[in-house]
Structures are given as C-alpha cells and as structure tokens.
N, C-alpha and C positions, 0 to 999 in steps of 0.2 A: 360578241366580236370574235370572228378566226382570225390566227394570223398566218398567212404563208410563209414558209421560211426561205426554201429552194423550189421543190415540187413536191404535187401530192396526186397521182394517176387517178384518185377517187375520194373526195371529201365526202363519198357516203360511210367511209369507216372512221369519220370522227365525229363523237357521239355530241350529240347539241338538245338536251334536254327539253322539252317544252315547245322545240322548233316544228312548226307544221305549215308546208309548204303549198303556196295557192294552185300549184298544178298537177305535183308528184305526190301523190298521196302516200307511195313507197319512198320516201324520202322523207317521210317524218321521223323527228328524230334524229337525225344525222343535218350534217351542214351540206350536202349535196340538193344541188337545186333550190337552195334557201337565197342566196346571193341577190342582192334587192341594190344594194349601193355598194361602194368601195371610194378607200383613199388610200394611196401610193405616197407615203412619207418616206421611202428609201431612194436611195439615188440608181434604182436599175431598173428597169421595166420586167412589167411581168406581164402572161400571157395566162389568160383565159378559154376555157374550151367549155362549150354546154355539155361535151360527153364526158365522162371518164375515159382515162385510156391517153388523154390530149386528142382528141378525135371533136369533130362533129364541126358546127358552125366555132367561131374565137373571135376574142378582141385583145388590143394590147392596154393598158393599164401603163400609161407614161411614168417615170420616175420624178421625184421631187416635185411634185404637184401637190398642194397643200389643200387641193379643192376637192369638195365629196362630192361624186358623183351620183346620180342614180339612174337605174340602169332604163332604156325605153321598155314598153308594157313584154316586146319581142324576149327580151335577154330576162326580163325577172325573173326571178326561180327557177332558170335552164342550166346552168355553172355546174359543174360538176368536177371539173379539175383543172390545175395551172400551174404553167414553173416560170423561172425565172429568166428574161430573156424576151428576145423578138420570138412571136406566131413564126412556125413552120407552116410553108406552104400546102395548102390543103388539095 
C-alpha cells in the first residue's frame, strides 16, 4: 500500500520492493505505474496523472468514499504522480 500525503511529481523515486509492473518494465521496483486500485478515506479529493510531473491523461479520486476502486484495463499500471485537490486543466 502507498500512501499520498500532499503531492508526490514522481512515485517512481519511492522504492516498492518486489513490485513489477504489467506495462513499465522500467518501473519495477518503484510505485510508479504500479497503481491497479485506490481508496480515498480522507475528506479531500485527490488527483491522479499517468505522467510524472502532474502531466499526461488524470482522474480525480473523490474524498470520503469508503469504496475501492479499481482502476479500467486503460488507467492500470499508467499513475505516476498526484496531489491533493481538483485535476488542473490539461
């Protein structure tokens, strides 16, 4: 499990032992492009980007929702970085 706190521009520099990603084959090892499901037990929303950087396609992640999602085959393993808040328009 990762947790997000605020923002993180690159979940590939936090190290996730054992983790091997069904797309990014340079993303073993780290929690970038690992993200398969999420649940939002804070009361703020948070925003997801498949790039690093906050870039590329995003989704937002409602607040107080106690339901796991998981993610369509499109978004599996694409996540790369997220903060807290509404998606900035792309």
């Amino acid at each position: 499990m990762f947790i997000l706190r605020t923002q993180d521009g690159t979940f590939h520099n936090n190290s996730c032992p054992g983790c091997i990603s069904s797309k990014h084959r340079g993303s073993n090892g780290t929690w970038g492009d690992q993200m398969s499901s999420y649940q939002n037990l804070t009361g703020v929303n948070y925003c997801f980007y498949f790039d690093a950087g906050f870039s590329g396609p995003r989704f937002v992640a409602a607040g107080n929702d106690r339901r796991l999602f998981n993610l369509l085959p499109v978004a599996n393993d694409e996540v790369s970085s997220g903060n807290r808040g509404f998606c900035a328009p792309g």
